[in-house]
PDB file with SEQRES, HELIX, SHEET and CRYST1 records, atoms N, CA, C and O in Angstrom:
SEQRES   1 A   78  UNK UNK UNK UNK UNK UNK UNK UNK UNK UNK UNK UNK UNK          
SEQRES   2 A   78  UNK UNK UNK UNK UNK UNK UNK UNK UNK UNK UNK UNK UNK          
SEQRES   3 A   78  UNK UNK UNK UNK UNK UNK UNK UNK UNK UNK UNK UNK UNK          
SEQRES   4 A   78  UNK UNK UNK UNK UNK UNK UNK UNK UNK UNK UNK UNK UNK          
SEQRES   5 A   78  UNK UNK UNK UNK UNK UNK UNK UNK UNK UNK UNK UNK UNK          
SEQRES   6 A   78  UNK UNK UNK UNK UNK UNK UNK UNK UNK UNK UNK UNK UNK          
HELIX    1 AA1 UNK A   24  UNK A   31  1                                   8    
HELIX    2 AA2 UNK A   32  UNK A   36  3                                   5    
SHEET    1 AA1 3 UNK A  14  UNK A  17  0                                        
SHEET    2 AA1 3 UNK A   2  UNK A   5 -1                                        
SHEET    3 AA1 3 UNK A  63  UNK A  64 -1                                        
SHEET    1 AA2 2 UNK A  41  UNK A  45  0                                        
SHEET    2 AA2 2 UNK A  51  UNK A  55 -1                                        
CRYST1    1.000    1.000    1.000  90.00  90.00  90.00 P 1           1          
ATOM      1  N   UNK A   1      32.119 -23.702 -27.113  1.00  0.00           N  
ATOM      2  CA  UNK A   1      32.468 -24.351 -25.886  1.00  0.00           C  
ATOM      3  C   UNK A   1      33.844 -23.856 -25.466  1.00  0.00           C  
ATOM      4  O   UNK A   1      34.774 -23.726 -26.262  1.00  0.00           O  
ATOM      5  N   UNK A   2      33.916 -23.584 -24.143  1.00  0.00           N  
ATOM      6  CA  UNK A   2      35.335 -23.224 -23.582  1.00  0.00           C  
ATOM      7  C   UNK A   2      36.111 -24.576 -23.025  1.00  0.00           C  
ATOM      8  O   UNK A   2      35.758 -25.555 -22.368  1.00  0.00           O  
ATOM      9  N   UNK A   3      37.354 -24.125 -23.626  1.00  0.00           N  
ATOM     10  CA  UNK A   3      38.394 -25.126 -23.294  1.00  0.00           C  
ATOM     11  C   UNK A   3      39.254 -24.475 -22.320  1.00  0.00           C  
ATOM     12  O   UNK A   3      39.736 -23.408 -22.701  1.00  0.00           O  
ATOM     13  N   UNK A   4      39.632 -24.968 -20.861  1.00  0.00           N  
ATOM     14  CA  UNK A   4      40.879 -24.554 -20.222  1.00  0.00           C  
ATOM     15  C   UNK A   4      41.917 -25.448 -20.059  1.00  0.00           C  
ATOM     16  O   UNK A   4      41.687 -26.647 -19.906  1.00  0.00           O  
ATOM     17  N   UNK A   5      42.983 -25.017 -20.074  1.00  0.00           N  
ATOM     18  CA  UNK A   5      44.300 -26.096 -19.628  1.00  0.00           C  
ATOM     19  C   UNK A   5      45.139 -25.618 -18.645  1.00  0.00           C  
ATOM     20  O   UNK A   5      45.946 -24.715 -18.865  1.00  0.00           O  
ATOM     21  N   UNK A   6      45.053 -25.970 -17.948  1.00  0.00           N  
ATOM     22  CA  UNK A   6      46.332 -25.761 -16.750  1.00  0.00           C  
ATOM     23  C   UNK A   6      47.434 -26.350 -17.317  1.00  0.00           C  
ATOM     24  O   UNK A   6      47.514 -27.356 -18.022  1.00  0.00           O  
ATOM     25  N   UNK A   7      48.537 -25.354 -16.790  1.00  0.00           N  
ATOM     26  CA  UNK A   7      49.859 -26.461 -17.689  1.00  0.00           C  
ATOM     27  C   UNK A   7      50.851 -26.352 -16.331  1.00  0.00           C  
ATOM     28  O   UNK A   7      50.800 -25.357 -15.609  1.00  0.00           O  
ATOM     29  N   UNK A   8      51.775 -27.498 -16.056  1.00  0.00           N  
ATOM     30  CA  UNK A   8      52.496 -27.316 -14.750  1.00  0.00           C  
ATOM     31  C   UNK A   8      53.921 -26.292 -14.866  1.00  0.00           C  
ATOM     32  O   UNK A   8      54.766 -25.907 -15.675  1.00  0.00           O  
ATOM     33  N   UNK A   9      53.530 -26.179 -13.521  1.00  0.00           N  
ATOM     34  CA  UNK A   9      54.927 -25.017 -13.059  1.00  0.00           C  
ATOM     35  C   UNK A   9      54.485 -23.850 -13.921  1.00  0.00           C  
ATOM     36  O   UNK A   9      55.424 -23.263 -14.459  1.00  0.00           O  
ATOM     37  N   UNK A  10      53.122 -23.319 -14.209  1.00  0.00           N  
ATOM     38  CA  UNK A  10      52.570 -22.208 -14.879  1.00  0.00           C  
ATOM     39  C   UNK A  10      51.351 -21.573 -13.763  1.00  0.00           C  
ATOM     40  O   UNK A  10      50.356 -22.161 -13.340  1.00  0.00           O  
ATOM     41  N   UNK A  11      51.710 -20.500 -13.535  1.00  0.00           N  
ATOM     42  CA  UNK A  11      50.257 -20.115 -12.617  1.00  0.00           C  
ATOM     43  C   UNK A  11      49.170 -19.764 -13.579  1.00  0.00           C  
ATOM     44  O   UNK A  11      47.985 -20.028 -13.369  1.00  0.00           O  
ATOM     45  N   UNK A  12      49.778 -18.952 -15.004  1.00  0.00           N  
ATOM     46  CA  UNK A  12      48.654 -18.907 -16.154  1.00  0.00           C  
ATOM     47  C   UNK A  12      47.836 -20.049 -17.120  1.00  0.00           C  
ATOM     48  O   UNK A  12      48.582 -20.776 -17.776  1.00  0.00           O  
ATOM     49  N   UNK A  13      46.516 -20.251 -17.251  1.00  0.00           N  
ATOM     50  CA  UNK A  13      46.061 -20.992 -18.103  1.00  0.00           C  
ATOM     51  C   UNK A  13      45.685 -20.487 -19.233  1.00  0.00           C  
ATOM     52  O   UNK A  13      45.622 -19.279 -19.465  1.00  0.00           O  
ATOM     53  N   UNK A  14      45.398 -21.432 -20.051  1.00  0.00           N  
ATOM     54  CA  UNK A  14      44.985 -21.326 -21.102  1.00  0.00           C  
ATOM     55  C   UNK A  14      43.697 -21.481 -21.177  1.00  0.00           C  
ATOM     56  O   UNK A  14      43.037 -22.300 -20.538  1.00  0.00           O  
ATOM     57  N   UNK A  15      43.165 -20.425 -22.233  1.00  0.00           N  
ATOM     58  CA  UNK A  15      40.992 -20.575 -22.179  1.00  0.00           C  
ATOM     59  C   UNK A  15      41.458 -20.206 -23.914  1.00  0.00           C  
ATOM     60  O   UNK A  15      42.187 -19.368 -24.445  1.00  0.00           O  
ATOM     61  N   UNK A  16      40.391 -21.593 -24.510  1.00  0.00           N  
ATOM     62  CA  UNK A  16      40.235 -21.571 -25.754  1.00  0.00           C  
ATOM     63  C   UNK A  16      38.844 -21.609 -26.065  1.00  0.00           C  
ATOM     64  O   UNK A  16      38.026 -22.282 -25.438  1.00  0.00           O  
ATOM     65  N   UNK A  17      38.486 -20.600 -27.413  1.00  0.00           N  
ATOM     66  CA  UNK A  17      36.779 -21.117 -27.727  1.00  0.00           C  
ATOM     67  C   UNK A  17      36.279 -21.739 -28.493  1.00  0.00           C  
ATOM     68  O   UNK A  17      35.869 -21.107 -29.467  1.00  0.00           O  
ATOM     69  N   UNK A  18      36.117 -22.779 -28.490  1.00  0.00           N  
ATOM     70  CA  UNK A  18      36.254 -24.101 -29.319  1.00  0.00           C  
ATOM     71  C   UNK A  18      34.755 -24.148 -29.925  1.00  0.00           C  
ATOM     72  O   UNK A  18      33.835 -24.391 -29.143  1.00  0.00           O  
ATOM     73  N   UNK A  19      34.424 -23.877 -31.565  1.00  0.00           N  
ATOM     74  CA  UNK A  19      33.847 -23.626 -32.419  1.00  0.00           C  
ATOM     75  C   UNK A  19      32.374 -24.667 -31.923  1.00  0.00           C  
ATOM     76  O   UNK A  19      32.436 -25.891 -31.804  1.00  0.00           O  
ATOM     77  N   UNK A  20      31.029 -23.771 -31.675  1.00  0.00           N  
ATOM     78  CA  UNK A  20      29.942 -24.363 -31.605  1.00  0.00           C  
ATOM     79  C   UNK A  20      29.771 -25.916 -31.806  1.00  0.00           C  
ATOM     80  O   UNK A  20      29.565 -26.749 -30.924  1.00  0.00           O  
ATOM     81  N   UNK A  21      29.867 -26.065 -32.790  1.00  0.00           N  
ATOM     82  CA  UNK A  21      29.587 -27.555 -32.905  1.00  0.00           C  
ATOM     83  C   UNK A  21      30.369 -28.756 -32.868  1.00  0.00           C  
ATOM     84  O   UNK A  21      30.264 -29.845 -33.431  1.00  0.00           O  
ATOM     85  N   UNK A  22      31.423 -28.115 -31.813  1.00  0.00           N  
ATOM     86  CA  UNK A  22      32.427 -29.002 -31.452  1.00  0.00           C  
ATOM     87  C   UNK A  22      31.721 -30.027 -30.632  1.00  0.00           C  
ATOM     88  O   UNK A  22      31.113 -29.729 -29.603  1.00  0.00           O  
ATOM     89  N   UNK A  23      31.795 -31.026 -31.019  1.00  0.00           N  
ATOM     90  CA  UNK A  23      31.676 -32.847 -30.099  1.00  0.00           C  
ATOM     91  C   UNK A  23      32.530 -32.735 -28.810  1.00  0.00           C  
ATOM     92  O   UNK A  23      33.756 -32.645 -28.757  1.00  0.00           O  
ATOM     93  N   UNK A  24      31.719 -32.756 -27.865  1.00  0.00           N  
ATOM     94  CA  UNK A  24      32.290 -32.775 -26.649  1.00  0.00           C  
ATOM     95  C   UNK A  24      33.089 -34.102 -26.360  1.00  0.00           C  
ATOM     96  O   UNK A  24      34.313 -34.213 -26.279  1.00  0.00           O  
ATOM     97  N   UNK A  25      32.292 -34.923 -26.245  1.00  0.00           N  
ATOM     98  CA  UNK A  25      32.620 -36.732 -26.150  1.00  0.00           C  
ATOM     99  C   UNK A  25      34.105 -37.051 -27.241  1.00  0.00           C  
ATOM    100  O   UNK A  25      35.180 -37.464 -26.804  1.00  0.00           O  
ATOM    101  N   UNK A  26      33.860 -36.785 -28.492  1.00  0.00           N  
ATOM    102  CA  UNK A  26      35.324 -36.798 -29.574  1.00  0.00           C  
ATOM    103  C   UNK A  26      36.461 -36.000 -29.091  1.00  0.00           C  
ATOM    104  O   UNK A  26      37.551 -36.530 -28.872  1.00  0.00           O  
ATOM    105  N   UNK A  27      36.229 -34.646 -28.906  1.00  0.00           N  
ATOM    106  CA  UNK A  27      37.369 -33.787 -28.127  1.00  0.00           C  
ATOM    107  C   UNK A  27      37.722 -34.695 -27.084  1.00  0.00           C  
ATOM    108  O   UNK A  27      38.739 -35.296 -27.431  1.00  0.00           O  
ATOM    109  N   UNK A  28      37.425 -34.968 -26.237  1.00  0.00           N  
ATOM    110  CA  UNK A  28      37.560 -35.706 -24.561  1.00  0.00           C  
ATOM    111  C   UNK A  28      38.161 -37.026 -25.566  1.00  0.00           C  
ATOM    112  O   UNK A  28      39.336 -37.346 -25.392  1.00  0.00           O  
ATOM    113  N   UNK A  29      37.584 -37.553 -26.300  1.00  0.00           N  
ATOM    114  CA  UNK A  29      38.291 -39.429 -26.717  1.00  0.00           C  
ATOM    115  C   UNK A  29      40.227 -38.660 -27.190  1.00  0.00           C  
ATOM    116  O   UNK A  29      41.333 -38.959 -26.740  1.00  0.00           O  
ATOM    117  N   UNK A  30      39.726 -37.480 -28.413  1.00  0.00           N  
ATOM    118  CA  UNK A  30      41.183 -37.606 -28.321  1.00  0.00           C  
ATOM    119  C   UNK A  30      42.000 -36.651 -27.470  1.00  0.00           C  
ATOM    120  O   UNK A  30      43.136 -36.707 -27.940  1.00  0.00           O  
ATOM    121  N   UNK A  31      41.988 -35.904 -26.574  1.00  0.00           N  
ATOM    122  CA  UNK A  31      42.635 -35.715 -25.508  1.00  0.00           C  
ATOM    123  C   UNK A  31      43.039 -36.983 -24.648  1.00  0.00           C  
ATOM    124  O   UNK A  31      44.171 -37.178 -24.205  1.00  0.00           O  
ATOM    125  N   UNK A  32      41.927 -37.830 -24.474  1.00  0.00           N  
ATOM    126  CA  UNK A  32      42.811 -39.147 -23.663  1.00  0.00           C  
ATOM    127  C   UNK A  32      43.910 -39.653 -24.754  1.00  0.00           C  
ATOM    128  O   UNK A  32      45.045 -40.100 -24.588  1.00  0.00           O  
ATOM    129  N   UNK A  33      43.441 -39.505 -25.480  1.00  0.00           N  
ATOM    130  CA  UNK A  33      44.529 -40.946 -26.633  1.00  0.00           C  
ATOM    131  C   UNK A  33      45.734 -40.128 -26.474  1.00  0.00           C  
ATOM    132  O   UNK A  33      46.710 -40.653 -25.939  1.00  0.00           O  
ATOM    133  N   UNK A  34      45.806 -38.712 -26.932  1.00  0.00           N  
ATOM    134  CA  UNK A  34      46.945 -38.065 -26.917  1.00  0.00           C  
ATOM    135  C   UNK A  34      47.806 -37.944 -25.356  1.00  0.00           C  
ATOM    136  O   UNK A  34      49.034 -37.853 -25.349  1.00  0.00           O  
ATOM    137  N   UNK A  35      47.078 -37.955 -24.202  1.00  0.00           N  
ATOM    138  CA  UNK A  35      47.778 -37.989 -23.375  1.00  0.00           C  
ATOM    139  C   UNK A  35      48.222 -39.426 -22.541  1.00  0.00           C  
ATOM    140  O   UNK A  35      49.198 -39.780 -21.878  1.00  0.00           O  
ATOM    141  N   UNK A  36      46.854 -40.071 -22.994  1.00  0.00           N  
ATOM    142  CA  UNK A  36      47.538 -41.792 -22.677  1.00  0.00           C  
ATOM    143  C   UNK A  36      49.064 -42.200 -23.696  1.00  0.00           C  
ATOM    144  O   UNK A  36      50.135 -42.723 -23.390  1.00  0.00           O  
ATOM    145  N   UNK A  37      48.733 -41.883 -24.466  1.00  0.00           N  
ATOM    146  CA  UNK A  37      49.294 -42.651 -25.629  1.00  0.00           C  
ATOM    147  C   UNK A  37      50.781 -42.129 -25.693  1.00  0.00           C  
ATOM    148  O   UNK A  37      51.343 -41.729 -24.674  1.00  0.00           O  
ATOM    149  N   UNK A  38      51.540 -42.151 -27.208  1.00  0.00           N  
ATOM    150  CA  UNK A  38      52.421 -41.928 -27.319  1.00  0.00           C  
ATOM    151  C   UNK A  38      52.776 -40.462 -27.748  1.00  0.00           C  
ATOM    152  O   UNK A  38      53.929 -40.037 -27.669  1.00  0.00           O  
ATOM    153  N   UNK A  39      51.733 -39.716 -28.203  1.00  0.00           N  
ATOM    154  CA  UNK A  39      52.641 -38.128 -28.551  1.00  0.00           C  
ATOM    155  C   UNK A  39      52.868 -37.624 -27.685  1.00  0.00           C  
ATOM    156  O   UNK A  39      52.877 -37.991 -26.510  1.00  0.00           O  
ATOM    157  N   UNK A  40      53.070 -36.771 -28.116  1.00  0.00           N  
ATOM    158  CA  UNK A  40      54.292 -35.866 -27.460  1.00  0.00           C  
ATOM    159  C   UNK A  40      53.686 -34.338 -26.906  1.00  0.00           C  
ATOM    160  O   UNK A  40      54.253 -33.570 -26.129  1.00  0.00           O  
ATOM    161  N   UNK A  41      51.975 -34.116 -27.753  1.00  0.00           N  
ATOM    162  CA  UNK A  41      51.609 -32.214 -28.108  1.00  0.00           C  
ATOM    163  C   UNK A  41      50.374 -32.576 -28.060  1.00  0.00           C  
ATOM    164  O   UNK A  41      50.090 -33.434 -28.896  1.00  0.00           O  
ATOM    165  N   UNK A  42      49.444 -32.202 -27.318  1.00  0.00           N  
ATOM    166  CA  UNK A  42      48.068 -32.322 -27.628  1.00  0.00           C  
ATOM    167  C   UNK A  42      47.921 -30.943 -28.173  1.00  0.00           C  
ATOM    168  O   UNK A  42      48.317 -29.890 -27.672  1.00  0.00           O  
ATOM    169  N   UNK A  43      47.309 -31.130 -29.239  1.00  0.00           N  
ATOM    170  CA  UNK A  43      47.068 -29.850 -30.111  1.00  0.00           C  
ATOM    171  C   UNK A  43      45.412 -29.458 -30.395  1.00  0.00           C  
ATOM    172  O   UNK A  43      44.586 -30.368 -30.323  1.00  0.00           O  
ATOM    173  N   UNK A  44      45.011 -28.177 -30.691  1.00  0.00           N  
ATOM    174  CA  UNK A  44      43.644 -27.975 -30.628  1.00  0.00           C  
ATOM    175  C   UNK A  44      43.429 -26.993 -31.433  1.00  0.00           C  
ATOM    176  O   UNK A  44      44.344 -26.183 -31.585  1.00  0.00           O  
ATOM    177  N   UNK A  45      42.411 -26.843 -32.017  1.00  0.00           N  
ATOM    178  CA  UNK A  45      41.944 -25.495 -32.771  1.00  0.00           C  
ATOM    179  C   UNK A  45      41.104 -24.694 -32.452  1.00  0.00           C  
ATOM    180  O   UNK A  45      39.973 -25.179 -32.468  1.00  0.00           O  
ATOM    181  N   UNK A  46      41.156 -23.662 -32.163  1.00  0.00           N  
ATOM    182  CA  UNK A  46      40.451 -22.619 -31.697  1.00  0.00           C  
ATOM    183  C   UNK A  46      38.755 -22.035 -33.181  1.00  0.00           C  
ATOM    184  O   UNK A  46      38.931 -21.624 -34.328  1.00  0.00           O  
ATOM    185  N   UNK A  47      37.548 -22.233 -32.546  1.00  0.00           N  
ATOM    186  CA  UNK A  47      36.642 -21.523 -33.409  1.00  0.00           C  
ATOM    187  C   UNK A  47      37.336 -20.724 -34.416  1.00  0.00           C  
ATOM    188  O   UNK A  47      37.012 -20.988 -35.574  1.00  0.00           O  
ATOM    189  N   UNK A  48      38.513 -19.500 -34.196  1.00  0.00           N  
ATOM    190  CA  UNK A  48      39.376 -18.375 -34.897  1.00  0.00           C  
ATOM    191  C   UNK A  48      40.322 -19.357 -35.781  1.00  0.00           C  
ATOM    192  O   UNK A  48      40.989 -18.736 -36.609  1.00  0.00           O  
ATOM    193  N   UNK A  49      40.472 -20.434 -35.776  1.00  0.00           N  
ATOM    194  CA  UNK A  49      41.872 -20.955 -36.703  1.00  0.00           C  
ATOM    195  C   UNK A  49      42.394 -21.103 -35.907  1.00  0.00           C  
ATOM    196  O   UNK A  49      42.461 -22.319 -35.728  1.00  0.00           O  
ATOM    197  N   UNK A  50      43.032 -20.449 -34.987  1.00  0.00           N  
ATOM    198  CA  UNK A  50      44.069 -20.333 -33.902  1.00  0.00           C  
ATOM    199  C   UNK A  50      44.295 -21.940 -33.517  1.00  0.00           C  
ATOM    200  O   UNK A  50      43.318 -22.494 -33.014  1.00  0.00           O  
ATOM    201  N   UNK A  51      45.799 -22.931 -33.758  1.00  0.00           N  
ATOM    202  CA  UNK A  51      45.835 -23.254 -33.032  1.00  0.00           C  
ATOM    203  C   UNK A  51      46.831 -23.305 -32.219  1.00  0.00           C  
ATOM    204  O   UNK A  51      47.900 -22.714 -32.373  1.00  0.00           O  
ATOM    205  N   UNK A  52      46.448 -24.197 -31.079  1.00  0.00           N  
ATOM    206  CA  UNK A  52      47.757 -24.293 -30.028  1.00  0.00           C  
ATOM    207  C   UNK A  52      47.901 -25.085 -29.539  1.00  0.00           C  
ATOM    208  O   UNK A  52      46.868 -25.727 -29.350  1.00  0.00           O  
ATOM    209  N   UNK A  53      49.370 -25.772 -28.873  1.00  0.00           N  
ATOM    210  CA  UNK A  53      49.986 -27.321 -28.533  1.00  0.00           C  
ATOM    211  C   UNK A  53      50.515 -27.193 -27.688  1.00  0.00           C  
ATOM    212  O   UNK A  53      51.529 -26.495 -27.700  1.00  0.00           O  
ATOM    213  N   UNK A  54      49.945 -27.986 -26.240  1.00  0.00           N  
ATOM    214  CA  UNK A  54      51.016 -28.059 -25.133  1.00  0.00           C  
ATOM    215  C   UNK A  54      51.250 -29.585 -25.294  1.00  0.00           C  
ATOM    216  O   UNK A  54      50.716 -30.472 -25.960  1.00  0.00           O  
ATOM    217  N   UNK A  55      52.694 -29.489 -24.039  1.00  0.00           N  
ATOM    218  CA  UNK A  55      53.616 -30.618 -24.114  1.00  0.00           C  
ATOM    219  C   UNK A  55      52.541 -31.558 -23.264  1.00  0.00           C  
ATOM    220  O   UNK A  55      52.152 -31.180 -22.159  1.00  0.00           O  
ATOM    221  N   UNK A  56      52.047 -32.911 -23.899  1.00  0.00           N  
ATOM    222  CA  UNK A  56      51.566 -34.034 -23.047  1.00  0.00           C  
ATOM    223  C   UNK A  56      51.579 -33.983 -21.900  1.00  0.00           C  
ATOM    224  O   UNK A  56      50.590 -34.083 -21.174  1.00  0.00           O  
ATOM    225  N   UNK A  57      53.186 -33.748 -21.418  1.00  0.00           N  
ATOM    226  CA  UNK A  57      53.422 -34.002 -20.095  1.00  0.00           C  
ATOM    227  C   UNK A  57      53.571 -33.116 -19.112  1.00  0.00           C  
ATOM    228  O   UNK A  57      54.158 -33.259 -18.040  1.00  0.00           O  
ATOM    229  N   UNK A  58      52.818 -31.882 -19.682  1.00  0.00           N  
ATOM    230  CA  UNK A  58      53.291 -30.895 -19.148  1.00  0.00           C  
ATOM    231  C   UNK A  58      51.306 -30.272 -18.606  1.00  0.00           C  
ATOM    232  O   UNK A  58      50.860 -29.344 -17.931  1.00  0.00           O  
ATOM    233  N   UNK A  59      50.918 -31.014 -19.105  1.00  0.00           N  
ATOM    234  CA  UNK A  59      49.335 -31.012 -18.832  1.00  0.00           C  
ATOM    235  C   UNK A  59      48.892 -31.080 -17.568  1.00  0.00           C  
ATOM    236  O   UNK A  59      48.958 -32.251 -17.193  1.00  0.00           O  
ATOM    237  N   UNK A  60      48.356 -30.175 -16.509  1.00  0.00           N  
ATOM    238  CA  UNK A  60      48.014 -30.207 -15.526  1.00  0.00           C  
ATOM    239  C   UNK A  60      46.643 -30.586 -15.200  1.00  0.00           C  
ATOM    240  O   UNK A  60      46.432 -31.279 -14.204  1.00  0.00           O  
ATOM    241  N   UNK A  61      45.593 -30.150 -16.035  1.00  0.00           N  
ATOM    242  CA  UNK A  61      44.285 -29.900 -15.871  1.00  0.00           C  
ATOM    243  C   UNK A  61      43.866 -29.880 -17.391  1.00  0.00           C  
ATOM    244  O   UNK A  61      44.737 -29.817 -18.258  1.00  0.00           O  
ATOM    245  N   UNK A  62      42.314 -29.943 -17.758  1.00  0.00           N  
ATOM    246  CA  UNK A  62      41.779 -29.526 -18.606  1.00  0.00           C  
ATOM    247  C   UNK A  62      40.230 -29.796 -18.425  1.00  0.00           C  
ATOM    248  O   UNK A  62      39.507 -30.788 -18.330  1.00  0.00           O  
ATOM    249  N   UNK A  63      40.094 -28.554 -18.425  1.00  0.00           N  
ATOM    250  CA  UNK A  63      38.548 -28.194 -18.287  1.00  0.00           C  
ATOM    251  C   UNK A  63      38.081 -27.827 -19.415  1.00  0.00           C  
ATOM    252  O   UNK A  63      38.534 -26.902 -20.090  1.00  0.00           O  
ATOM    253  N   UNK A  64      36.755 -28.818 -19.811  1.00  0.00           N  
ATOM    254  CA  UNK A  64      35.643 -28.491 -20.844  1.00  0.00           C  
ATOM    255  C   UNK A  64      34.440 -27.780 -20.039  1.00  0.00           C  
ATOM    256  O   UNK A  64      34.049 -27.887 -18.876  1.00  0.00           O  
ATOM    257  N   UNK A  65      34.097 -27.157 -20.927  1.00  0.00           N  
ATOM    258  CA  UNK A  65      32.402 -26.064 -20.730  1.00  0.00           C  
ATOM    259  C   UNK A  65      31.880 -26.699 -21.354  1.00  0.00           C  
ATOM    260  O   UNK A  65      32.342 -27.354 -22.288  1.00  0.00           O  
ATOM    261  N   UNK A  66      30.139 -26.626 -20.760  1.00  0.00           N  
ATOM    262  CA  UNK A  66      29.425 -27.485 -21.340  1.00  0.00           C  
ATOM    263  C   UNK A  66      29.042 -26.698 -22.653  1.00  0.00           C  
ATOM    264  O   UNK A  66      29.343 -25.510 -22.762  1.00  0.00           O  
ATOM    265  N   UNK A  67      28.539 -27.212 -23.399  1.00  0.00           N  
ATOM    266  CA  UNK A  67      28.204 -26.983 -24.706  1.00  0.00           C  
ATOM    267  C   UNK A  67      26.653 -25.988 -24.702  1.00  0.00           C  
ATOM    268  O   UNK A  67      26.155 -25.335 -25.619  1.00  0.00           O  
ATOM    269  N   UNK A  68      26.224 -26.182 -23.405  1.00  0.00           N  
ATOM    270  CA  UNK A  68      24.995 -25.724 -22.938  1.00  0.00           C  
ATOM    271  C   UNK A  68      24.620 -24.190 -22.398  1.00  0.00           C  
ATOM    272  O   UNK A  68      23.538 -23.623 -22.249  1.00  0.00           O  
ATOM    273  N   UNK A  69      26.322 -23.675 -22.121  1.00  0.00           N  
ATOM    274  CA  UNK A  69      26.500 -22.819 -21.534  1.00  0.00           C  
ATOM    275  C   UNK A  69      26.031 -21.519 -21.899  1.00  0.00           C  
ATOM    276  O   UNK A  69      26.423 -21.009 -22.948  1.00  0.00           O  
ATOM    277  N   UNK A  70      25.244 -20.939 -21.150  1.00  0.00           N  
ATOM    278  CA  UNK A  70      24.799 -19.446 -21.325  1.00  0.00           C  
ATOM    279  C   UNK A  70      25.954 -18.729 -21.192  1.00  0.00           C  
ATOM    280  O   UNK A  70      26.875 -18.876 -20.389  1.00  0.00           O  
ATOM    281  N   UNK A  71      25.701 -17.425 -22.639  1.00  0.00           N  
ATOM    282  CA  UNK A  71      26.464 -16.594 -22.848  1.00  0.00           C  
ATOM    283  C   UNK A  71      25.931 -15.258 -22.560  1.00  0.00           C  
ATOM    284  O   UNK A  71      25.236 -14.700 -23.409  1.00  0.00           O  
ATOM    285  N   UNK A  72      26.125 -14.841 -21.730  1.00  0.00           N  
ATOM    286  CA  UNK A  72      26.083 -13.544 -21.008  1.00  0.00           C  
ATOM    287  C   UNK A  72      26.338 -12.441 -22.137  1.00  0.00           C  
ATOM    288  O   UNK A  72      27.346 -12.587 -22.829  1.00  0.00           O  
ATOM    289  N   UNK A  73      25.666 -11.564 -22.327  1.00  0.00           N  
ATOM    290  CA  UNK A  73      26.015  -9.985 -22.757  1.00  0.00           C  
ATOM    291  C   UNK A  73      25.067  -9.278 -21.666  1.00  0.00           C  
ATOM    292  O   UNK A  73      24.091  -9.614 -20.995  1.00  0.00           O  
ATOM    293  N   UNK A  74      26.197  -7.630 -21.906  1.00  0.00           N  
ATOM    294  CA  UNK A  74      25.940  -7.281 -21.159  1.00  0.00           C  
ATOM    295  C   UNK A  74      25.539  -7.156 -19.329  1.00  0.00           C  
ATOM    296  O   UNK A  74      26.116  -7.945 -18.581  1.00  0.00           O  
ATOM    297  N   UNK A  75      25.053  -6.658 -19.038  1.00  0.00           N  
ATOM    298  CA  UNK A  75      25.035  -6.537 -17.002  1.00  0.00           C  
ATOM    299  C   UNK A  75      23.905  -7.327 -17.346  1.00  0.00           C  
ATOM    300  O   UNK A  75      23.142  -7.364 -18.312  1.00  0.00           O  
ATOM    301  N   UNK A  76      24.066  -8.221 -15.807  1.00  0.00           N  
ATOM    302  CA  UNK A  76      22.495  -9.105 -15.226  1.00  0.00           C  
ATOM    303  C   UNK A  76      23.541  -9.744 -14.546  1.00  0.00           C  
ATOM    304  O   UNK A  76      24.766  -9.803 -14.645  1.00  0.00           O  
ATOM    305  N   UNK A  77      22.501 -10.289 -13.690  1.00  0.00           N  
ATOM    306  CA  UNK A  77      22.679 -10.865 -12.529  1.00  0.00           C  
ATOM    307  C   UNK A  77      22.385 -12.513 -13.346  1.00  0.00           C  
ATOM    308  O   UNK A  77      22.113 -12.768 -14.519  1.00  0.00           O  
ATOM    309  N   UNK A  78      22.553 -13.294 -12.315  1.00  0.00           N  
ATOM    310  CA  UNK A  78      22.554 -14.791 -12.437  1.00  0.00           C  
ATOM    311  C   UNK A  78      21.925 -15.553 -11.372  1.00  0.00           C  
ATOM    312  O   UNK A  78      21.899 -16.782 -11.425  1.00  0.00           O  
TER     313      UNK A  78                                                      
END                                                                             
């Protein structure tokens, strides 16, 4: 599943690929808690290990892909 984040006063986002059998609904519960709540870093792990932490408040956007999503190889049309 693809993760994007807009972060403010950034024209670049962030696109993460968040490991197959990632829980869509759990990701989304704790992204709210972390940005309702009191921290400070919503942090995430990338399918690769990779992870990465933006500032709470610095969160513009965040777009989930559905879990459903066709993965394209190669040329074709859509």
């Amino acid at each position: 599943m693809k993760v994007r984040i807009g972060v403010i006063y950034t024209a670049k986002e962030l696109s993460l690929e968040m490991a197959d059998d990632t829980d869509r609904d759990a990701l989304q519960e704790q992204i709210d808690s972390v940005i309702g709540g009191d921290a400070a870093t919503v942090w995430l792990t990338e399918a690769s290990g990779r992870t990465v932490g933006v500032p709470a408040d610095k969160v513009a956007y965040i777009e989930m892909g559905s879990p459903d999503d066709d993965r394209a190889i190669g040329f074709g049309v859509k």
